[in-house]
C-alpha positions in Angstrom: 99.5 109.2 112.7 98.0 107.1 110.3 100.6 105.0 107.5 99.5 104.8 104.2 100.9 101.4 102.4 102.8 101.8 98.9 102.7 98.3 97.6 105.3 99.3 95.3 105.1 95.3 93.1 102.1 97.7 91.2 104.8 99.5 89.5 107.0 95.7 88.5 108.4 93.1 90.2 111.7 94.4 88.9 112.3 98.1 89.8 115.0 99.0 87.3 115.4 102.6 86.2 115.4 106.3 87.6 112.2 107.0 85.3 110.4 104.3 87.5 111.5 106.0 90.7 110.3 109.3 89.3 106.9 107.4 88.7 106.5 105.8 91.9 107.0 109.3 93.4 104.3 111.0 91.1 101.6 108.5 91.3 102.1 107.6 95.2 104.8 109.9 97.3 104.1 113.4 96.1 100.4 114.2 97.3 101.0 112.6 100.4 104.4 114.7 101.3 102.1 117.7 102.9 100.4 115.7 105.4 101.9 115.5 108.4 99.8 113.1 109.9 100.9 110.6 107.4 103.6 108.1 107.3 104.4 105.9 104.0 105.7 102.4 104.5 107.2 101.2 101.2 106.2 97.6 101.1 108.1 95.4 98.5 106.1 92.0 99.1 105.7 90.7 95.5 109.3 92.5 94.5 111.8 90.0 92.9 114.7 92.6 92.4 115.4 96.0 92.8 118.6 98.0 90.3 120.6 100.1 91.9 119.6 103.3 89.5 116.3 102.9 90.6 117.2 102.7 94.4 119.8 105.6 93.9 116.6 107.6 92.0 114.2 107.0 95.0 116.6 107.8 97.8 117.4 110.8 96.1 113.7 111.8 95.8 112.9 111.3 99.4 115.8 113.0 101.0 114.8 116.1 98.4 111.9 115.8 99.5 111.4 115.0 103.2 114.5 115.9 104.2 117.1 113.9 106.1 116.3 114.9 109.6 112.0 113.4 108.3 113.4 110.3 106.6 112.8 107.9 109.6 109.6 109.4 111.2 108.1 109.9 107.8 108.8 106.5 105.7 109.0 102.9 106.9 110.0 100.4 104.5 109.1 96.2 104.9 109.3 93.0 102.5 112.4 92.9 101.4 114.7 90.5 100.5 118.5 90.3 102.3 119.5 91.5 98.4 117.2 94.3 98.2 118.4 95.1 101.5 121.7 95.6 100.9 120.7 97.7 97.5 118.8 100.3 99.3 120.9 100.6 102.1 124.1 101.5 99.7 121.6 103.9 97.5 120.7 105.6 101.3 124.6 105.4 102.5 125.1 107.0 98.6 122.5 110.2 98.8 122.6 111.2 102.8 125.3 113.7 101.2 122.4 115.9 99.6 121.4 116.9 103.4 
């Protein structure tokens, strides 16, 4: 399995909206989804904040798009701060309901 790195501070170092989501997928998520042998890992060194629409927007994507049961083998996720924590984790708690 080889894990490609998504150092997602290229996008901002604020990740505020559900467009930027949608980007992030385009440009780095969506050509790797058919790979098996892939795993992303969602790295947010460099990332001051991230908004809730943004976090709701990305979770959404992934479970749409990997699929619930794929989340954990296919994505990691590290370099967060205790507040970005919390934000993703609600957005994740928010959309496991699309599965």
């Amino acid at each position: 399995m080889v894990t490609k790195n998504i150092l997602l501070v290229e996008f901002n170092e604020i990740l505020f909206s559900r467009k930027l989501a949608e980007k992030v997928f385009k440009e780095k998520i969506e050509t790797e989804l058919n790979d098996k042998n892939i795993t992303l890992c969602f790295d947010f060194s460099g990332v001051l904040t991230i908004t809730h629409s943004f976090a709701d927007e990305f979770f959404k994507i992934l479970f749409l798009n990997i699929g619930c049961d794929n989340i954990k083998e296919k994505t990691t996720f590290k370099n967060y701060s205790d507040f970005n924590k919390k934000v993703l984790i609600t957005a994740m708690k928010n959309n496991k309901n699309i599965c």
